[in-house]
C-alpha positions, 0 to 999 in steps of 0.5 A, a space after each residue: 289067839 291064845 286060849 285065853 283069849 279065846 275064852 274072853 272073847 267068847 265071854 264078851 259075845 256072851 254078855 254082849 248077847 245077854 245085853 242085847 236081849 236086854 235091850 230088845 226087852 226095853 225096846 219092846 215095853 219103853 222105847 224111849 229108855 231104850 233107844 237112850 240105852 242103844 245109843 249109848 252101848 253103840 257108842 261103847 261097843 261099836 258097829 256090832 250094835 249099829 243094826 241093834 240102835 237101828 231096830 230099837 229106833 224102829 221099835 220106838 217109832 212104832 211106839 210113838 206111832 201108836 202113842 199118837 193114836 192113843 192121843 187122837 182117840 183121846 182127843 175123839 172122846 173128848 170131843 165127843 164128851 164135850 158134845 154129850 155135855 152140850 146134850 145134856 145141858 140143852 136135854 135139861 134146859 128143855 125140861 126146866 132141869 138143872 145140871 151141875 159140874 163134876 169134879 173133872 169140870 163136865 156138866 152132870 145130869 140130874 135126870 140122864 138115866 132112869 133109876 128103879 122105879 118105886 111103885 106107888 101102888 106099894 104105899 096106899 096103906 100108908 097115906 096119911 089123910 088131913 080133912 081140906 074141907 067136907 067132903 075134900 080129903 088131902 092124902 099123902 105120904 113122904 119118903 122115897 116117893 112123894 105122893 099127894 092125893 086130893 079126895 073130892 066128894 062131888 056129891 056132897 062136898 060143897 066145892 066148885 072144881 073148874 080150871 083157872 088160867 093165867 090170864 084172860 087171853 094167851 099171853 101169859 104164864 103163872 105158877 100155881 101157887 099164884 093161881 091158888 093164890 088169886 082165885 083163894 083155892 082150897 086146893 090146885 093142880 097143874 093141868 093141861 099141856 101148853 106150848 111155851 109161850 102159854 097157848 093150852 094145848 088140848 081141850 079147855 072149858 070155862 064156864 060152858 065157854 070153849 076156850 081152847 079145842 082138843 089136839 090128837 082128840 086127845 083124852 080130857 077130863 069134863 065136869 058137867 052142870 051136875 057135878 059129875 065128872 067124866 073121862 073121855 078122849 073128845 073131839 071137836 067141830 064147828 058148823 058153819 052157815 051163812 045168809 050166803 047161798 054160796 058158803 053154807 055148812 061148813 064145817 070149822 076144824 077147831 077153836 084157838 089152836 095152832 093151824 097144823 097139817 090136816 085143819 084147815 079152817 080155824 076159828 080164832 076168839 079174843 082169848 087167842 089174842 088181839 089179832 090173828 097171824 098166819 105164816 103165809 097168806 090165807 083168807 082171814 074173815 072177822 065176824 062181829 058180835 052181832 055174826 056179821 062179817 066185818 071184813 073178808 080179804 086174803 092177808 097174813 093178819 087180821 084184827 079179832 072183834 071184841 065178843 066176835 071172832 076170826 075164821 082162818 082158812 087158806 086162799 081158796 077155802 069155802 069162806 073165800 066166798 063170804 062177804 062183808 054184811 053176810 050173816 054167819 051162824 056157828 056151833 059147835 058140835 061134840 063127840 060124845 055126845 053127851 058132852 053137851 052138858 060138860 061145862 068145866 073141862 081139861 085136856 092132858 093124855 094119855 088116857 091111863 085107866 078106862 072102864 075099870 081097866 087099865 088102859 095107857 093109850 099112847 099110840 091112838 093119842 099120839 105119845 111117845 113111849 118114852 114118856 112112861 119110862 122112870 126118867 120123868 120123876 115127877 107126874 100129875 094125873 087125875 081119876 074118878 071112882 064110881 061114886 064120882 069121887 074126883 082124884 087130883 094126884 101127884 108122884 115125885 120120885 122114880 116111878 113109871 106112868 104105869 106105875 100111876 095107872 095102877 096107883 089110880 086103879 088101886 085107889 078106885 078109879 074107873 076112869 084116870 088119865 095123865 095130865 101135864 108133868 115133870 117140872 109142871 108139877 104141883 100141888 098147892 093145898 090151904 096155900 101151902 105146896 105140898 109137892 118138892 118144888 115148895 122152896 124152888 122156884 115153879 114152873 110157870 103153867 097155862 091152867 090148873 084145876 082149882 078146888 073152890 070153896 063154895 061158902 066162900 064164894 056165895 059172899 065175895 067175887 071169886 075171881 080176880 079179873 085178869 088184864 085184857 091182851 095187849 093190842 101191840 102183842 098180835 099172836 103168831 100162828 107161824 108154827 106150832 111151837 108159838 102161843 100165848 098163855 091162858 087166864 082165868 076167871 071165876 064165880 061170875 065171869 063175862 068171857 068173850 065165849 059168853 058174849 059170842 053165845 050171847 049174840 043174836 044170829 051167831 051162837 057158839 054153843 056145844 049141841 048133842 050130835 056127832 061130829 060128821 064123816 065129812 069134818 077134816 081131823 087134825 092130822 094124827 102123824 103130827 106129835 104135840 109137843 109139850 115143854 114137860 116131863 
């Protein structure tokens, strides 16, 4: 070989190798192109670059092999997403929240994460007040947080503060603006928590009439005869005597409330419904209005007698004994004792302020901590002051149940507790809403507390009679997510209470006295659960 040759050679190793380098780089960041561009300089250059097309094609197989794995995680992910907007939809539906899709097509949530809190308590020099009535101030003020405030004077005012509910037995749902509406408010509040067919869920009195009992003993805001206001965590229960030597003291764990672990005998009025249902079968006795037992037999439903009442226990319970004819006698016991005279009462928790101090109870009454975080944005929450001022109050906006606490305390409250929120929420004043759901559809409520004009009520019926339960519509006590709604009645009100109190041998009524060691409490493992915030 000449030495030209020789140098042409040696130049074409030298590109040749340069190529290849090339080529490798390729390989390494685009395997596709480079396997493309290995075949094509095997096909000009023969075997020398065999082995060359073989590591590129290894190296694009490892590509693709990784390519795929990208593709599976991404695939992953998607599912994932897809689920955590099916989370998000069902989170949102629970709470009576709206979504709405982005602009890739997933479903956003209004309320998934907790923004900055606001505290309220930074606003108080800057309410604005506007006179409701004398002795009744509406205070509120509007940007960030949305704060209202009804100022009730129950020492001078000439009102009537009590709850108002939707129907006269556990059937039946109403915003409050119906509720203003109807019972002719200067001013409402939503108020206690409710199961999602309307059975209130914790302490309710009307008019002296205990219509629903306490949960958890859970805290509840009473009025007695005289007007003044109290915060309390309540509890209840019912003796039970009988003309039956052997059914006599017995004690009754509760009043129109779901039957849950740890209560076993259940008192059921009409307010309940027409009739009673258990999941499985109990001994059920109907009492009538006279406190005669009516019937007595171990079945899953039984009829509930006008003015009288249904005692559920399981099989083998104390009132298994009782027979037909037998006279009862039941009354009602509570703690404190000085909620004999609580004629007006609401149940909600936890409690937030007690004794002029704060004091969020969330552990002894059974709520979860997340209920204080700033993802519930809208909170209802009532206060008492020392001069027995009553505050009805309601913040919107990005805050935190602490936050209210120490709006409360600010404003003077002794004692405060939290009642019903979320898209519960509102506040009806003059007939107006004043809280942000004005132009959007409410959420229909159980009770509320209504502020009544006391002129107004000394010259017309004040309360529009509700429709009684439908005797086709018996009430599911299967478990404790079923229920009804609640009514109302004000002014003069003839309630299946009242005609109870009313009967001879049988009496229904609230005594000074402590409820006894021996009474079975509601099991205090079991959350209430309610449909806000």
């Amino acid at each position: 070989m000449t030495q030209t040759q020789q140098s042409v050679s040696s130049n074409n190793k030298i590109s040749t190798s340069r190529v290849l380098n090339l080529l490798l780089a390729s390989a390494l960041t685009a395997g596709t192109v480079a396997s493309s561009a290995a075949d094509a300089f095997v096909r000009a250059h023969g075997p020398l670059t065999l082995k060359l097309g073989s590591a590129v094609r290894r190296s694009n197989q490892q590509h693709q092999t990784v390519a795929s794995s990208s593709h599976r995680q991404t695939a992953q992910t998607n599912t994932l997403q897809k689920g955590a907007n099916k989370a998000g939809k069902s989170h949102l539906a629970l709470h009576g929240k709206k979504g709405k899709r982005g602009k890739n097509g997933k479903w956003e949530a209004e309320v998934a994460t907790a923004a900055k809190p606001i505290p309220p308590q930074n606003f108080i020099a800057n309410l604005q007040s506007e006179t409701v009535a004398p002795g009744v101030v509406h205070k509120f003020v509007r940007g960030p947080l949305s704060i209202n405030v009804i100022d009730v004077d129950m020492e001078r005012a000439p009102v009537k503060v009590q709850p108002y509910m939707a129907g006269e037995s556990f059937d039946r749902l109403k915003d409050v603006a119906d509720h203003a509406r109807e019972s002719k408010a200067l001013a409402a509040i939503n108020a206690n928590y409710f199961k999602k067919d309307g059975t209130p869920l914790g302490t309710l009195i009307v008019d002296g009439e205990w219509v629903a009992g306490p949960i958890f003993d859970r805290v509840s805001m009473g009025i007695d005869r005289s007007g003044k206001v109290k915060i309390d965590r309540v509890s209840l229960n019912g003796l039970l005597s009988s003309s039956n030597a052997d059914v006599d003291n017995v004690w009754v764990n509760n009043i129109n409330q779901p039957r849950r672990h740890g209560s076993h005998l259940i008192a059921y009025t009409r307010r309940w419904g027409s009739y009673v249902r258990t999941p499985l079968t109990g001994h059920l006795v109907s009492v009538n209005a006279q406190g005669q037992v009516q019937d007595s037999v171990d079945a899953q439903s039984i009829g509930i007698p006008y003015g009288g009442f249904v005692l559920s226990d399981t099989k083998d319970g104390a009132i298994s004994s009782l027979r037909r004819g037998d006279n009862v006698q039941l009354s009602w016991h509570t703690k404190p004792g000085d909620w004999q005279d609580v004629v007006e009462a609401v149940s909600g928790g936890p409690m937030l302020v007690k004794d002029g101090s704060l004091f969020v109870d969330l552990k002894d009454e059974n709520f979860r901590k997340a209920w204080t975080g700033s993802q519930i944005r809208a909170r209802t929450a009532i206060g008492v002051t020392a001069n027995n001022h009553l505050l009805l109050t309601t913040v919107e906006g990005p805050h935190t149940l602490w936050d209210v606490a120490k709006f409360l305390h600010n404003l003077g409250a002794v004692d405060a507790m939290n009642l019903d929120g979320g898209g519960s929420t509102t506040m009806v004043v003059h007939g107006n809403t004043v809280t942000r759901n004005a132009n959007a559809s409410q959420r229909r409520v159980a009770s509320s507390i209504v502020v009544l004009d006391k002129r107004n009520m000394a010259t017309s019926t004040a309360a529009k009679k509700a429709q009684p339960a439908r005797d086709d519509e018996p009430q599911d006590l299967s478990d404790a997510t079923n229920g009804s709604d609640v009514a109302q009645t004000l002014g003069e009100i003839t309630t299946v209470g009242k005609d109870i109190t009313a009967a001879l041998p049988m009496s229904v009524r609230t005594d000074r006295m402590q409820a006894d060691s021996q009474a079975t409490s509601i099991d205090d493992s079991l959350q209430a659960q309610a449909i806000t915030p």
